[in-house]
N, C-alpha and C positions, 0 to 999 in steps of 0.2 A: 538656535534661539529664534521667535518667532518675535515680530514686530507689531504688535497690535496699538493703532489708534496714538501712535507717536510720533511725531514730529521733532526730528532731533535739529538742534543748534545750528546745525548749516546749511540744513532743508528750508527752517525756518529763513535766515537770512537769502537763502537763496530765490523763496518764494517773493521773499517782501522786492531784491530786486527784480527782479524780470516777474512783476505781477502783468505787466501791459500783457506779455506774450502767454500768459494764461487764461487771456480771457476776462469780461469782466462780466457784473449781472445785468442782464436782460430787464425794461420794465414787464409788466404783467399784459399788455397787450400786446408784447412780442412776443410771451412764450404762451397765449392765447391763440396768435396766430398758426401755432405749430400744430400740427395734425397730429398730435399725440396726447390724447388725452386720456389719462392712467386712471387706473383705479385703484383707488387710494390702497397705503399699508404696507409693511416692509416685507421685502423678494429678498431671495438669495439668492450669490450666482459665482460662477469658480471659473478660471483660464490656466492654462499652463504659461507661465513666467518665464524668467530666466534662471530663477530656482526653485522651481515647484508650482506648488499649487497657489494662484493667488485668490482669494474667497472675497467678497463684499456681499455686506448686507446693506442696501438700499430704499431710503423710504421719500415717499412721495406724497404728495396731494393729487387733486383732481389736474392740476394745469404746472405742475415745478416738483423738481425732486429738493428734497427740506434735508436728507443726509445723508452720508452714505459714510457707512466705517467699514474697516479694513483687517484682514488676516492675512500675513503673508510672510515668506524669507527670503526676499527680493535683496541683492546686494547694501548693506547701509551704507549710505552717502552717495551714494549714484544711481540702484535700480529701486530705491525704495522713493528716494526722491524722486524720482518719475512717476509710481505710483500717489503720490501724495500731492502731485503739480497736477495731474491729468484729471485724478478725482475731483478735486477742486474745481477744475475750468469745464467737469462737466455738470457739477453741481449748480455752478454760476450761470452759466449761457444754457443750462437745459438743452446741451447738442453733445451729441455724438463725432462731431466732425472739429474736432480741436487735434494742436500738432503735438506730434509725435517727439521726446526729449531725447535730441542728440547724445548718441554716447548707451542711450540706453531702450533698443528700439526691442527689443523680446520683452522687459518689464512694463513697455507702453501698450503694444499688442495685447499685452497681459490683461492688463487692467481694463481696459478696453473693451476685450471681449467678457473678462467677466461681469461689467458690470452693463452689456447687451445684454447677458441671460438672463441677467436681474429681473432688468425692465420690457425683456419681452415677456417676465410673468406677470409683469405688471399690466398687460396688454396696450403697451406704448407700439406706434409704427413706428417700428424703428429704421424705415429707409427716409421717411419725416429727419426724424434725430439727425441722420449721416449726412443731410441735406441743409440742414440748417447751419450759417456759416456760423460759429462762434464771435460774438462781439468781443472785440478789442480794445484799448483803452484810445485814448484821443488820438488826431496827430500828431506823429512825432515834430520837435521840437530842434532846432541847430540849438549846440551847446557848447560854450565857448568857458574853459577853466585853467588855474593856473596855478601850482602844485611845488612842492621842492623837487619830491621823485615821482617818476609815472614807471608803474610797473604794466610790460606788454606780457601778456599771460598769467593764468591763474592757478597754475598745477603746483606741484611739491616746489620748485626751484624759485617759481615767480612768491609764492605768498613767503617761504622763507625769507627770500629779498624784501619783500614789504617789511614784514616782520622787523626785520636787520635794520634796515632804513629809520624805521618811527624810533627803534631803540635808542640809536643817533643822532635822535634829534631833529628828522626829517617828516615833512606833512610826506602822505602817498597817497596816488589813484593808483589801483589794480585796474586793469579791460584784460576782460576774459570774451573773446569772441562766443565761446559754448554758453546754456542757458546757466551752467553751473561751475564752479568752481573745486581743481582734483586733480585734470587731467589724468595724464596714466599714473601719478600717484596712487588714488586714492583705490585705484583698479589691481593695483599691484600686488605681490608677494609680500611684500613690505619688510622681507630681510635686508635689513643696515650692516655691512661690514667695518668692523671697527677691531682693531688689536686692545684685546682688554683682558689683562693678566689675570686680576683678581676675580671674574668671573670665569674664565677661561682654567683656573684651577683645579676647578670640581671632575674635568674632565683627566683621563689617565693617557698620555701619550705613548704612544707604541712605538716597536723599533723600526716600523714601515714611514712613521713621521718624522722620525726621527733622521733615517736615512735621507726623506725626502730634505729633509734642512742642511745637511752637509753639501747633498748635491747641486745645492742652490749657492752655499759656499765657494763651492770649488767650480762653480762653471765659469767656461770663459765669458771677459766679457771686456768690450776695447774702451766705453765711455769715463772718462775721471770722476764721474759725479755716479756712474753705477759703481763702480769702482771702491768709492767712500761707502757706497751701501753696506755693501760684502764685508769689508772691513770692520764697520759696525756691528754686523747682522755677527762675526767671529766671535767678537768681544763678546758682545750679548750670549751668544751660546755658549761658550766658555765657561760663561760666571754661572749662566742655569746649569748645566752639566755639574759644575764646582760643588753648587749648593744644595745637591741630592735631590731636588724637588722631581714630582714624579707628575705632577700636571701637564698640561700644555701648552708648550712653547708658544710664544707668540709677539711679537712689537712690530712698530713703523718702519723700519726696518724690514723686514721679510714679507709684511704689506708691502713697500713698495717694489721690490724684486717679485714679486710674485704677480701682481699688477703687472709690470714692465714687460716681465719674462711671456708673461700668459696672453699680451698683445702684440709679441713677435719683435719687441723691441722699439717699435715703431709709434710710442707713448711721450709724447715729452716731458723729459724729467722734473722739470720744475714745479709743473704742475701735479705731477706726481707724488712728489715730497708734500707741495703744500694739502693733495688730499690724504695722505698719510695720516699726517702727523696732527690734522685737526679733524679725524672723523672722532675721534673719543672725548675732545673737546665737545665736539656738537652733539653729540648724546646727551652730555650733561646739560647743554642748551638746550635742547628740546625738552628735557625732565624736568628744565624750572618753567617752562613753558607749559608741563602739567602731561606732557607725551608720557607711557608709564611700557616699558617692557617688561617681559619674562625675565624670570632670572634663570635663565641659561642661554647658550649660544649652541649654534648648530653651521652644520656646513650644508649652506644651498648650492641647490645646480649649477656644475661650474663654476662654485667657487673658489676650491681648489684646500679650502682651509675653514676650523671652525672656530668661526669667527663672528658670524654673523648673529646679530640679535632680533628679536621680534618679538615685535610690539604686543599688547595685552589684547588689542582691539582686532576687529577683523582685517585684511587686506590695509590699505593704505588709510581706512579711515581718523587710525590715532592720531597721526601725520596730520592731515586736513585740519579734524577737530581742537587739535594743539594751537592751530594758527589763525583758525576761524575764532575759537576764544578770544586769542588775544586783541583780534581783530575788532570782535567786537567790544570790548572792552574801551578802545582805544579810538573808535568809531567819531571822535570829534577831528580823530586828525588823518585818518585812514576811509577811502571810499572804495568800495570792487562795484565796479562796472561791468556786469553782465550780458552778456547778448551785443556785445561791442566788440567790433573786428577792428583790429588797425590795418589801415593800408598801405602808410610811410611816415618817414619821419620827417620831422623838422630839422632843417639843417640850414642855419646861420653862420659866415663869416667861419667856416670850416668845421663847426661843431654842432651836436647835436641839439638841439633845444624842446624838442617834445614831439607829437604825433599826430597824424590824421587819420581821425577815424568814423567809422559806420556804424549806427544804431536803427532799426527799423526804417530804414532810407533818410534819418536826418543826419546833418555831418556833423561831426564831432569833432571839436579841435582843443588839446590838452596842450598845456606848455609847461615846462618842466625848468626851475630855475638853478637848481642841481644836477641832472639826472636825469638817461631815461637805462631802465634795464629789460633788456630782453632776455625773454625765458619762456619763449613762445614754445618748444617742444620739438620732439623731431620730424620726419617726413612716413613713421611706419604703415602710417594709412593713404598716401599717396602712391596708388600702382604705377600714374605717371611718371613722378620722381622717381619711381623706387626703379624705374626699367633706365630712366635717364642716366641714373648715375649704376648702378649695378656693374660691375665688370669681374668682379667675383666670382658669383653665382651662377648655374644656369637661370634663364627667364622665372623673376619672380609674380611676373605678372596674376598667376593664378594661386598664387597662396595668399591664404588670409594671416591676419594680424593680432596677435594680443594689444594692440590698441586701441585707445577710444577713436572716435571717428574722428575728431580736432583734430590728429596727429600728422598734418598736412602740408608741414614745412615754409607755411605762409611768411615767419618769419627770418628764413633764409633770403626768401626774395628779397623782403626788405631790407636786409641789412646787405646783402650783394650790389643793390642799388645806391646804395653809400658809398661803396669804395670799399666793403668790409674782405676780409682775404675771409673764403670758405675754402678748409682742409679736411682731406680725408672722408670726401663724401660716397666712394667707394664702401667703407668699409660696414657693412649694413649686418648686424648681427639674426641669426635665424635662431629657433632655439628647435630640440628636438618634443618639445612637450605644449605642444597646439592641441586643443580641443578635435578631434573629426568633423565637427557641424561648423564650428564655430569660429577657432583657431583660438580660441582665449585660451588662458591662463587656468581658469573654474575648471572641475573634473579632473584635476590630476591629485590625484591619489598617493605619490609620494609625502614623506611628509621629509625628509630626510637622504643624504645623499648616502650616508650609511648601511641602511636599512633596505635594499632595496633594491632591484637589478631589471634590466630591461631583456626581453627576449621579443625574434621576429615570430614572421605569420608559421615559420617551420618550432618553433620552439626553444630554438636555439639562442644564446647570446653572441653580440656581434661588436662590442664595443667595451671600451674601459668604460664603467658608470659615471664612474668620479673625476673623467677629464674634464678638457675646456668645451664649453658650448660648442664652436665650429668643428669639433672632433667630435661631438656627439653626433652631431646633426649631420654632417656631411657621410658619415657611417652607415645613418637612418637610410639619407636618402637613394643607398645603394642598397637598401632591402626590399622582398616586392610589395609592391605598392606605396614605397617610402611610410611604412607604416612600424609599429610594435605594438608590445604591451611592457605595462609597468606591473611590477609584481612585489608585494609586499603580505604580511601575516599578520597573525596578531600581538606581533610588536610595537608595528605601526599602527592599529587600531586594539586597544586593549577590551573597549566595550562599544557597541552600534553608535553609540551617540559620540563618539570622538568625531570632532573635524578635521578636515583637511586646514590647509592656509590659507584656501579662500571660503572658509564657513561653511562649509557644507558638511556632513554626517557622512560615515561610510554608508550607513543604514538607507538614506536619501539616495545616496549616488546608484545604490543595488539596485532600490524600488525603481528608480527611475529609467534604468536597463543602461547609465554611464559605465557601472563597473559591474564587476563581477565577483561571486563569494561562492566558496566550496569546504567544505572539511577536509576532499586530498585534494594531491595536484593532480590525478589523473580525472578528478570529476572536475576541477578547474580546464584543465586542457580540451576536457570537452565541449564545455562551455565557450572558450575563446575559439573552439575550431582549429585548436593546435596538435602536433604529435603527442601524444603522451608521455611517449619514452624521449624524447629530444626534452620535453620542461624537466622532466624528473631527474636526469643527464646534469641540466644547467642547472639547479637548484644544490643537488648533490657536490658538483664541483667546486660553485661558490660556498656553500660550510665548508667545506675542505680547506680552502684558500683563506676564510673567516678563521678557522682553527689553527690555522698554519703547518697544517700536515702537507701545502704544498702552495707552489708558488700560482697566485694568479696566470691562468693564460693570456688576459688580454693586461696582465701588468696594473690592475689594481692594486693602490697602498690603501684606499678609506673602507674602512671594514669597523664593523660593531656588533649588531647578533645576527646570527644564523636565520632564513628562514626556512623557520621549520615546526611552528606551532600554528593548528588551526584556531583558528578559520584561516583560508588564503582568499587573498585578492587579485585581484588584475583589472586593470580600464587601460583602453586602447588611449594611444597618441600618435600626432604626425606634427612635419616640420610645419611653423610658424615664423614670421617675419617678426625680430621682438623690440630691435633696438638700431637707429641710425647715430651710427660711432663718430662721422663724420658732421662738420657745421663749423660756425665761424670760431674765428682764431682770438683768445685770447689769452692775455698773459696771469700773474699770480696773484691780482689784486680783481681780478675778473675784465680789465678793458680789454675792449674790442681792437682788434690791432687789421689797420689797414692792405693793401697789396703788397706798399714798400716797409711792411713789421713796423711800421709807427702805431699807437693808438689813436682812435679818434675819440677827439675832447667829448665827454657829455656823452659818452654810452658806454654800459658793459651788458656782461650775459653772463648766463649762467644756465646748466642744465643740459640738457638733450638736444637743444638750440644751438650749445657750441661740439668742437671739437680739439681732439689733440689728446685728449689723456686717454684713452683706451688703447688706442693702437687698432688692429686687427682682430682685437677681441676683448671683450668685457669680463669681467670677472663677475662670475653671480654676487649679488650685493654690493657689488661699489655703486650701481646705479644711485639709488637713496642715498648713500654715505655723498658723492659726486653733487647732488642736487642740494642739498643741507648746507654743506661745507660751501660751496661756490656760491648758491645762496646768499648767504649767509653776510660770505665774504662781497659779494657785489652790492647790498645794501648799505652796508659800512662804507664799501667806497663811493658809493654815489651819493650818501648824504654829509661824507664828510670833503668831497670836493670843493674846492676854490675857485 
């Protein structure tokens, strides 16, 4: 879908805050003085994006451009709003030389250059334009406020917390240091893991799932509180077996073993349970908050189970949009502070009291008379951190990241600076499905862990598909070039215009030389530069194993259709840095618990920020269910503290 000449709800809000860092208008004897003097009438002009083509029509007078609209399918809520920030501040200052929006530098490039070609038909100099500094709004100002809760970060985990917070009763400030409000939310796959019977029925469970759920019965396992699970998890399966049903098993329960088990054990239980047993809770929460899913579930990468749900909207924007609604709605007792970094907290007489923070070099000091909640995100954009703490991995120095650029761990500092206990900062998840250019998430072409099988640069398959992410990946990156391809048919894209999960058309991704399309697979194998006979080998094998005329080689249970209707697909991928497992420690009400496992008074967290419930590995989709639920739950406690 194309986004023409719209300004959606949080591009809006996002504009009005951080208008300073856009630039403001120029009088007429400063864009006089600009050596650019156009001739008059609207130019056209096109860049390549971050998804495609981005087009502006640009119209001008003798001495200022008067407007400029837009054609584009630039990410919504993050590469569109950069388009829509950048136009703006260059429509305003008449300069070419205005910054580039963090988070989102291919869709600023974008726009940038196309609306250079505009105005070099316009016959503007446009080394003038690149030269001329953008004016900016006044001096910043010290600001001094005082709050019930102050939320540190503005991505899925931090605005659920606001959210949670005003519900209870509580005024909130949001400071989001980025110019926008998302974080790796709003960037993300945006599948939710949640155990949800009633939707989860439509699907027919197999005796591969089936198996896989006894085995989860009867493994061993020494903790009293896993122990209760299993127990649980008998009952429950007992009574579905009892009652003939033929759907798909599924409860909190075998979420949380499967959680548990899938991070090596090494998960704390409590926390565990509590994201269990209230991700389907928080579904329901986000639906009265106007979030809208699909009505079906699907099993995402590494999820292990299908369970996961997704959203109507593209990528994480449902999420955002949900919360920004309400936000603003509520906007007499709720402020997000953008372009604002915290540095530290305030700390009183042992507890936390509010933060100090940076805005365009004035300081910023918020006091919080409840509350402060961090949910500042993890470290997956810090190479520094990421080699500090790594003992995992080989050197991850040189991989890129499906994160946005915020993703900096700034919040760890400060809350280690407290006295806060960080755990499990080792545990740094990679995923096998990295962009080649880019390492994002965009360009993969699965739609479904079912459907779908991965082969190397020789043709062959080299991994279960449907394991855990660090079994993916660690696989990968014993193949040459730690590279593959993803393979899918026209199951996975029934007509050109189907997208992928981050919005994109198969049709887009071909034209644009990311993936690839064939009628066979021996004209696909050419295409990728692979054996022929080795894809047609691994394609051959897995229907065999789909039909059950024989057992998986590499021990796959998740199976659904054959491929083996054209069109076929393929788009290359490599490992990716996706997810820091590791962060401060706290307990089931979200506080922040110190060195000696005390809390400390007047902070919790929530998100990517903490750590302890994953373990050693994430399960695809608890991410969102993790951020929501603990969310959720740390607004609640910080606005109902004493």
């Amino acid at each position: 879908m194309k986004f023409k000449k719209a300004i959606s709800l949080i591009l809006a809000l996002s504009m009005i805050l951080s208008l300073a860092a856009c630039g403001s208008k120029t009088d007429e004897t400063d864009k006089a003085e600009v050596n650019a003097i156009f001739t008059p009438g609207t130019y056209e002009g096109e860049a390549e994006g971050f998804h495609g083509k981005i087009k502006v029509s640009v119209t001008v007078n003798e001495t200022e451009i008067t407007g400029i609209t837009l054609d584009h399918t630039e990410t919504p809520g993050l590469g569109d709003k950069a388009v829509e920030k950048i136009s703006l501040a260059v429509k305003e200052s008449t300069s070419l030389n205005v910054p580039m929006v963090s988070g989102a530098t291919y869709s600023s490039k974008g726009i940038l250059a196309a609306i250079t070609a505009a105005l070099e038909k316009a016959g503007a100099d446009i080394e003038a334009l690149k030269s001329k500094e953008a004016e900016v709004g006044g001096a910043a100002e010290d600001v001094e406020k005082t709050t019930d809760v102050i939320v540190v970060g503005g991505g899925g985990a931090g605005l659920a917390a606001a959210v949670s917070a005003h519900q209870n009763g509580a005024s909130v400030i949001i400071v989001e240091k980025m110019p926008q409000v998302g974080g790796n939310t709003i960037i993300s796959g945006s599948a939710y893991n949640a155990a949800d019977p009633d939707m989860q029925a439509s699907l027919t469970m197999t005796d591969l799932e089936k198996q896989t759920v006894e085995e989860i019965i009867s493994a061993e396992q020494t903790g009293p509180v896993v122990k209760e699970w299993q127990e649980t998890l008998k009952k429950e399966w007992n009574e579905y077996l009892a009652s003939g049903k033929t759907g798909l098993f599924d409860s909190p329960s075998l979420h949380k073993l499967q959680t548990y088990n899938g991070g090596d054990k090494l998960g704390n239980t409590k926390l565990i349970s509590v994201l269990a047993e209230n991700t389907l809770p928080a579904v329901k929460w986000l639906e009265d908050l106007g979030m809208e899913f699909k009505d079906y579930v699907f099993t995402v990468l590494g999820g292990l189970w299908s369970r996961a749900h997704k959203p109507e909207k593209p990528l994480g924007t449902g999420y955002v949009e949900a919360y920004m609604n309400y936000i603003q709605e509520n906007s007499d007792n709720i402020e997000v502070m953008v372009d604002t970094k915290a540095d530290s907290f305030i700390v009183e007489d042992g507890a936390v009291k509010g933060i100090n923070a940076e805005k365009n070099g004035a300081k910023i000091t918020l006091h919080a008379d409840k509350g402060v909640i961090l949910a500042a995100g993890g470290f997956g954009a810090n190479v520094e951190m990421r080699e500090k703490y790594n003992t995992l991995w080989p050197s991850l120095k040189d991989y890129k990241t499906t994160n946005h650029t915020g993703a900096t761990g700034d919040g760890l500092v400060m809350a280690e600076a407290i006295g806060a206990s960080l755990i499990d900062l080792e545990q740094i998840q990679l995923l096998p499905m990295g962009d080649p250019e880019t390492g994002s998430l965009s360009g993969n072409i699965e739609q479904g862990v079912q459907d779908r099988i991965f082969v190397n640069k020789d043709g062959n398959r080299f991994v279960d598909e449907g394991e855990r992410r660090d079994v993916m990946t660690k696989a990968l990156m014993e193949q040459t070039d730690s590279s593959m391809w993803v393979i899918v048919d026209k199951h996975s894209y029934p007509t050109g215009d189907t997208i992928n999960n981050f919005n994109e058309s198969i049709d887009s991704l071909v034209e644009s030389g990311r993936a690839y399309k064939a009628d066979t697979l021996e004209e696909l194998a050419t295409l990728m530069g692979v054996n022929p006979d080795n894809l047609v080998k691994s394609i051959e094998t897995f229907n065999q194993a789909v039909e059950g005329s024989i057992k998986d080689p590499f021990g796959r249970t998740l199976f659904a259709d054959k491929i083996d209707t054209a069109p076929f697909y393929a788009g290359a991928r490599v490992p990716t840095v996706h997810h820091t497992m590791g962060g401060v420690e706290i307990n089931e009400v979200a506080q922040v618990i110190d060195g000696k496992g005390q809390a400390i008074k007047g902070i919790y967290a929530a998100g990517e920020v903490t750590g302890g419930i994953h373990g050693t590995n994430r399960l695809g989709g608890n991410a969102l269910a993790d951020i929501t639920v603990f969310g959720r739950i740390a607004g609640e406690s910080a606005a109902l503290a004493k």
